[in-house]
TORBA-842477 format. One record per residue: residue number from 1; x negated, y negated, z negated of N, C-alpha, C in turn. Coordinates in steps of 0.001 Angstrom, whole numbers, plus 500000, padded with zeros to 6 digits. Each point is the difference from the previous one (the first is absolute). Example, Ala and Ser with C-alpha at 12.3 -4.5 7.8 and 13.67 -1.06 7.14 Angstrom:
PT   n n.east n.north   n.up ca.east ca.north  ca.up c.east c.north   c.up
PT   1 486810  505690 492200  500890   498810 500000 499100  498800 500000
PT   2 500350  498950 500720  499180   498810 499940 500770  498910 499270
END
This chain:
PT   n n.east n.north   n.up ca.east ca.north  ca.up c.east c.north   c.up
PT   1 686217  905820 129502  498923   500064 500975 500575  500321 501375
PT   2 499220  498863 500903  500486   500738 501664 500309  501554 500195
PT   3 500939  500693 500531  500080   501540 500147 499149  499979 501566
PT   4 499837  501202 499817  499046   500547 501329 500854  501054 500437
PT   5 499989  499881 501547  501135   500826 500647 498865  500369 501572
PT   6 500431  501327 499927  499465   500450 501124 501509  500864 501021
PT   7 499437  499347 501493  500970   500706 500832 498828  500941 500937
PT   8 500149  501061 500256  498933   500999 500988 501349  501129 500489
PT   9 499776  499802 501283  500441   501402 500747 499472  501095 500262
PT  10 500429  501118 500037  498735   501245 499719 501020  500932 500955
PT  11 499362  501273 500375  500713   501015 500305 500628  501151 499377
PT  12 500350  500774 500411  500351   500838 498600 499735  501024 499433
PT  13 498135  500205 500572  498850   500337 499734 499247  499380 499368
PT  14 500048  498195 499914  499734   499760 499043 498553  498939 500445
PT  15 500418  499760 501299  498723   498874 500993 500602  498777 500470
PT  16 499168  499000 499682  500788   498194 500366 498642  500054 501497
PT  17 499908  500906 500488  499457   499692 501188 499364  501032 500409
PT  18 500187  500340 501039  499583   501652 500861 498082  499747 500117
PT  19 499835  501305 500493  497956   500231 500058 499958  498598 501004
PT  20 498868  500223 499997  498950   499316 501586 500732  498087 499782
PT  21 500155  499260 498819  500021   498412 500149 499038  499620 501305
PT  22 500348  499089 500914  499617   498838 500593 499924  499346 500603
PT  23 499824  498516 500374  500541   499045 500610 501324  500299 500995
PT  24 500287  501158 501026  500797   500424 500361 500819  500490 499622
PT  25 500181  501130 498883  501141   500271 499167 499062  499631 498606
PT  26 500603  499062 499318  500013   499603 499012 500895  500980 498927
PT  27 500408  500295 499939  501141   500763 499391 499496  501704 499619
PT  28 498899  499913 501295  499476   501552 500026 500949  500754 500825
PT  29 499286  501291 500699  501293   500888 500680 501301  499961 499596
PT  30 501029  499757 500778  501064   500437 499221 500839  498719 498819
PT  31 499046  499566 499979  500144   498960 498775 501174  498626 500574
PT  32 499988  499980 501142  501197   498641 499999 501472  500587 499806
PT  33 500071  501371 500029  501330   500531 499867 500461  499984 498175
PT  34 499214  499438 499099  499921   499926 498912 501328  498857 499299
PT  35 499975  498975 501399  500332   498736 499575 501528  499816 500969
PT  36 500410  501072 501001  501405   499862 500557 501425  499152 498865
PT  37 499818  500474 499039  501097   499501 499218 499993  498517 500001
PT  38 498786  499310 499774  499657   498447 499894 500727  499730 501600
PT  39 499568  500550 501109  500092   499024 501565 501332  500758 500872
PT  40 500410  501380 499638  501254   500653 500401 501581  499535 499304
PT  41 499310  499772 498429  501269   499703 499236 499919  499149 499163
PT  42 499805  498626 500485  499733   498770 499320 501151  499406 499358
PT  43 501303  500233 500076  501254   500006 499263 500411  500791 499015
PT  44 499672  501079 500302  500145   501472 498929 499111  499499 499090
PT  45 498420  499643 500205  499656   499835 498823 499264  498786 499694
PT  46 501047  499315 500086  499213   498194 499485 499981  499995 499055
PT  47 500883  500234 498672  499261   500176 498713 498611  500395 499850
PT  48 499626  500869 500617  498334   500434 499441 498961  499146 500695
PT  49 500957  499384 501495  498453   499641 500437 500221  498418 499235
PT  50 501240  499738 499222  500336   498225 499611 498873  500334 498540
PT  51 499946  501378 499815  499416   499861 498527 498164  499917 499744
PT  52 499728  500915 501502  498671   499829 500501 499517  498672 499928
PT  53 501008  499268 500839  499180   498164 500054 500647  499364 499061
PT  54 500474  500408 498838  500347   498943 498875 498786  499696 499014
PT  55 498628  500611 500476  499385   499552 498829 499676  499071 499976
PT  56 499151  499130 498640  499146   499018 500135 498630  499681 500835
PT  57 499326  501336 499986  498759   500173 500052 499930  501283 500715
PT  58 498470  500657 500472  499572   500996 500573 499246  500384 499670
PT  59 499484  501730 500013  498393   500220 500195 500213  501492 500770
PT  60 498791  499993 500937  499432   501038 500837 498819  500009 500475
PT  61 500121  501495 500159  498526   500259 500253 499189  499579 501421
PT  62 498984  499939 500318  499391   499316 501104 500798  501116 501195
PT  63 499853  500888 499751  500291   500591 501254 501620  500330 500219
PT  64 500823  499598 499492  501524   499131 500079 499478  498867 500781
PT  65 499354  499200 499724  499942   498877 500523 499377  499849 501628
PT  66 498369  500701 500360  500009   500597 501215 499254  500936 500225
PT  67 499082  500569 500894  499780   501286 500504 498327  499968 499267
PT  68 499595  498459 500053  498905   499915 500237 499087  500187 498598
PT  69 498533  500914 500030  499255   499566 498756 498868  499835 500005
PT  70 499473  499831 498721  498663   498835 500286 500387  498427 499860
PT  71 498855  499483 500369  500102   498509 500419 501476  499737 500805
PT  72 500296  498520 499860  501347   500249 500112 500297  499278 501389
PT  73 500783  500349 500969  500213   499057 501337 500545  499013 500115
PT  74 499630  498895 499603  500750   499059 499931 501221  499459 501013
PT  75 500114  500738 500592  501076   500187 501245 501499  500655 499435
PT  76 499578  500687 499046  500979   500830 499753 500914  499112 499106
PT  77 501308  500186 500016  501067   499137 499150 500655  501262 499752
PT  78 499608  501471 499702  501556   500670 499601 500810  500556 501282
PT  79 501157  500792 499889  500599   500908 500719 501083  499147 500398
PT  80 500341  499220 499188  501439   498800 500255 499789  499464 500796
PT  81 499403  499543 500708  500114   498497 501201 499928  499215 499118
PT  82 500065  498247 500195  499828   499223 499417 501118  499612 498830
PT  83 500813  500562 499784  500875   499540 498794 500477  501795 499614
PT  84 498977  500355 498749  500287   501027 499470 501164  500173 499122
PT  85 500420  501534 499918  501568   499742 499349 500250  499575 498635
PT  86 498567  499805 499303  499941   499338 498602 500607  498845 499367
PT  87 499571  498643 500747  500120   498928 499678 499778  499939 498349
PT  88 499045  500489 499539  499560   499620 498722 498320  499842 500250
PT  89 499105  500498 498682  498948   500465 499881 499948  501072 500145
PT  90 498809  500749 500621  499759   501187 500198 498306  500228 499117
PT  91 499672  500943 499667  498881   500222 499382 499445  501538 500547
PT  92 498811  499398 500573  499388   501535 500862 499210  500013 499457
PT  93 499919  501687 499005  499251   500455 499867 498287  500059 500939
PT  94 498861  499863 499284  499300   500441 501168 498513  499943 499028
PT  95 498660  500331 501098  498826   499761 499398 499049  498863 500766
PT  96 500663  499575 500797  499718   499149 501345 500822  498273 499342
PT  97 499238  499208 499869  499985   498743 499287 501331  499132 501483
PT  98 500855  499376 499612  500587   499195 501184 500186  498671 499955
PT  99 500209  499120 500629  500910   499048 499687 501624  500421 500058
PT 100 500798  499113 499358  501343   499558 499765 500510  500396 501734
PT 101 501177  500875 500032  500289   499723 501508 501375  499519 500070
PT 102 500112  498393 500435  501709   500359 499783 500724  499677 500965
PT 103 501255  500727 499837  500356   499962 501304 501787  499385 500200
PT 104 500209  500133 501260  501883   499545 500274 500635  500237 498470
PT 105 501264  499514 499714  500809   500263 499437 499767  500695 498538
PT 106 499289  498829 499366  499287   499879 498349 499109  501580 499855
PT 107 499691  500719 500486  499218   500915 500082 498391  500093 499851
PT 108 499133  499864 498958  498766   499919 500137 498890  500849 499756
PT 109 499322  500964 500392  499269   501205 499576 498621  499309 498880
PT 110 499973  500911 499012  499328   499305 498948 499004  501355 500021
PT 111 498665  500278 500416  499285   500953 500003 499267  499798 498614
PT 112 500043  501728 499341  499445   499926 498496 498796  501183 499705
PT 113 499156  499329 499779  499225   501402 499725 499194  500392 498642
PT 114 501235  499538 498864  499665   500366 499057 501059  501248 499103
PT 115 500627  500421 500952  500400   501024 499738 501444  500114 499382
PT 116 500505  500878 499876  501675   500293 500073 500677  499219 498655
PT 117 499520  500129 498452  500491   498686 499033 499508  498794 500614
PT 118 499041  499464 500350  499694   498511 500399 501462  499446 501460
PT 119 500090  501000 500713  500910   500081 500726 501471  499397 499645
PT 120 499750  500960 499066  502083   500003 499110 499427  498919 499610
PT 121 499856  499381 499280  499470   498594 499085 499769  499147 501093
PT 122 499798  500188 500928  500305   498692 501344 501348  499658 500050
PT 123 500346  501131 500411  501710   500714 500904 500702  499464 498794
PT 124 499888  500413 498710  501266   499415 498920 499952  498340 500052
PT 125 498854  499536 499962  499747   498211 499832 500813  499561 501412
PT 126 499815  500782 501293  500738   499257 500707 501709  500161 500395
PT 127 500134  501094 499195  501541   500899 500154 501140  499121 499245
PT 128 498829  499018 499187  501666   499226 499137 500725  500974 498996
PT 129 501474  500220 500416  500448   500449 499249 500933  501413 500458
PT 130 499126  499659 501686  500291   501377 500680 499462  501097 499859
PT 131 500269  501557 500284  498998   500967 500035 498851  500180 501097
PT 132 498784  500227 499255  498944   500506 500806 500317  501572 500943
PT 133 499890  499759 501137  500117   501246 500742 498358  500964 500354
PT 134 500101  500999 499896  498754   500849 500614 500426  500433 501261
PT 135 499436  499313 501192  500406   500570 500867 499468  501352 501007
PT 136 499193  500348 499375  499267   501084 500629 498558  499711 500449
PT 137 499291  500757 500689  500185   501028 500559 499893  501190 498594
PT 138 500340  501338 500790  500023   501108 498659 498919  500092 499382
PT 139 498653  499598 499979  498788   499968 499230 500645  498694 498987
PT 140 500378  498730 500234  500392   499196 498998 500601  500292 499464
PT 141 501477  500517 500259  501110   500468 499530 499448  500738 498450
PT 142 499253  501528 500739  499075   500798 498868 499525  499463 498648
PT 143 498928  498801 500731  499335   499503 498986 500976  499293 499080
PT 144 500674  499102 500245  501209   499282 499033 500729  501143 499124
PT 145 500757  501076 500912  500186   500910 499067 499051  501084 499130
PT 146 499044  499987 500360  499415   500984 498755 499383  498661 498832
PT 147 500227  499202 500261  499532   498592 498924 501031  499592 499272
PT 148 501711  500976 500720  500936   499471 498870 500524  498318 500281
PT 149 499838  499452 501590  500164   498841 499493 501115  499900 500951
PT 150 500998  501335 500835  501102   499672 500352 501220  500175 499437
PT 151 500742  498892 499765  501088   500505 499107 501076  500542 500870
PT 152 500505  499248 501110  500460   500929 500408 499501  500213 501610
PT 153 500362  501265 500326  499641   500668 501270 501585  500699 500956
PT 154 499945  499660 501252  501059   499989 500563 499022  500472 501240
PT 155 500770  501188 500004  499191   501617 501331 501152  499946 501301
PT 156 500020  499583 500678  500577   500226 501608 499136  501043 500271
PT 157 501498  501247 499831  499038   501268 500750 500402  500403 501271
PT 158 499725  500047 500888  500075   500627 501511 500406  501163 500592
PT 159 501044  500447 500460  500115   501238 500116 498886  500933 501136
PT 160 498766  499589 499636  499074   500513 501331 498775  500762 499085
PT 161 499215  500471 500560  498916   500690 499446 498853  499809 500555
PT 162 498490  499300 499421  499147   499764 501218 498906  500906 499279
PT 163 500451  500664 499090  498357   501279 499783 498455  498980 499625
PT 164 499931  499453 500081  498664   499302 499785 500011  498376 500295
PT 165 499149  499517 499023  499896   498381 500408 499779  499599 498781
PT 166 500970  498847 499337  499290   499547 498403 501347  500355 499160
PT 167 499779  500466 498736  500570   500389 499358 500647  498803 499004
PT 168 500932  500447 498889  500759   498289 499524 499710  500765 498459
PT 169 500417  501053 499930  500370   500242 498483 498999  501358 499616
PT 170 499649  501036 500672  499426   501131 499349 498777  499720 499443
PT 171 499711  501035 499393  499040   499711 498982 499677  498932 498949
PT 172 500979  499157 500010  499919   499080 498974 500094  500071 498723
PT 173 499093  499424 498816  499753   500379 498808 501196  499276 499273
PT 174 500785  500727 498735  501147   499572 499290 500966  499041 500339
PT 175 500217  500090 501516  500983   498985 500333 501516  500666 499440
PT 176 500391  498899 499323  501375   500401 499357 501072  499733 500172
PT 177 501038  499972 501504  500843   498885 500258 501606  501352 499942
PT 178 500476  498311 500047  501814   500348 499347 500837  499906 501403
PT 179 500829  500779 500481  500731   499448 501033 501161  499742 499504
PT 180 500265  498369 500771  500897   499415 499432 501054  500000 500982
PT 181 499878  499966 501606  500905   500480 501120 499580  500036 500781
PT 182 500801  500308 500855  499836   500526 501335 501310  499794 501142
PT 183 499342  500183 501496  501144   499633 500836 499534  500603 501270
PT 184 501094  500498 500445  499006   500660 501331 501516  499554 501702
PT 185 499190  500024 500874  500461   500063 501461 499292  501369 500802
PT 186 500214  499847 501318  499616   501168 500658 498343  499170 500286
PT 187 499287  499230 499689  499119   499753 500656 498745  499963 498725
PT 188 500103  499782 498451  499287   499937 499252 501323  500554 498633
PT 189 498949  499450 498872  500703   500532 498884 499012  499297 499043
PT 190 500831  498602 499620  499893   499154 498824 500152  500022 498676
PT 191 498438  500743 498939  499825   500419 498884 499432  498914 499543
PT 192 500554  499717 498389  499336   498397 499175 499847  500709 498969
PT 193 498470  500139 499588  499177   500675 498740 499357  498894 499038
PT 194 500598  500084 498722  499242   498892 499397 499002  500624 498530
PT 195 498632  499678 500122  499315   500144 499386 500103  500334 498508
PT 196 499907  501013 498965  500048   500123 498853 498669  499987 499452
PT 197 500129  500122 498880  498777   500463 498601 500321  500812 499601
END
């Protein structure tokens, strides 16, 4: 069966995005300092970000995708500009009905609103024989993991602290994962946890 792989950066408090989300800081207070390792040290760590875009497929939650809720703006294409860094299928979570959006460089947003298995069961049919990725935001992330349906999970943790915003892992019911490695620089610290029974 397709494996399901999630990549999320968090702090080391334990937030993939500081208080106060919107349209202006997307990220939340504090929150773009989350992601220095990706745009400071793009040599140091091309393995993780080559492993990020190796999947087949995608899924995230609407508000990964943009600020907005409710009825949906049809204006809006996403945080990427016109050729998002996907180039696959993407599958957005949501409760807001869409058309197909697709965009530059084989990239097409597939809006779903039948919920997180109907999702994966998109994402595997179009993944081939690649892995399905969860790409966030930390409410998706959550839901996939307390459903057991990530096998593995790979944590970019941050050496920063933002005290409040959305959480990735606490409180989660019988999540059972194995660490299998790890790798660290001065700017993050690359942990790969893979799911047990």
């Amino acid at each position: 069966m397709t494996r399901v792989t999630c990549d999320i950066t968090v702090s080391t408090d334990g937030f993939a995005a500081g208080p106060n989300q919107s349209l202006a800081t997307p990220l939340g207070e504090g929150g773009e300092r989350l992601h220095r390792w990706m745009f400071e040290q793009p040599d140091e760590n091309a393995a993780e970000v080559a492993a990020i875009l190796d999947a087949g497929a995608y899924i995230m939650g609407r508000n990964m995708f943009g600020p907005g809720r409710g009825d949906w703006d049809a204006d809006w294409t996403g945080w990427w500009g016109d050729d998002p860094p996907y180039h696959a299928a993407v599958f957005v979570l949501t409760h807001y009905p869409r058309e197909p959006l697709p965009m530059a460089g084989g990239t097409t947003f597939h809006f779903v609103t039948d919920g997180i298995h109907f999702a994966l069961e998109q994402a595997r049919a179009a993944a081939g024989q690649k892995s399905v990725a969860i790409a966030g935001g930390a409410s998706t992330v959550r839901q996939y993991l307390s459903a057991g349906l990530i096998d593995e999970l790979r944590l970019h943790i941050a050496p920063i602290e933002l005290g409040a915003g959305e959480p990735v892992l606490p409180g989660l019911p019988n999540l059972n994962l194995k660490q299998v490695g790890s790798r660290q620089n001065d700017l993050v610290t690359h942990v790969t946890y893979r799911h047990t029974t």
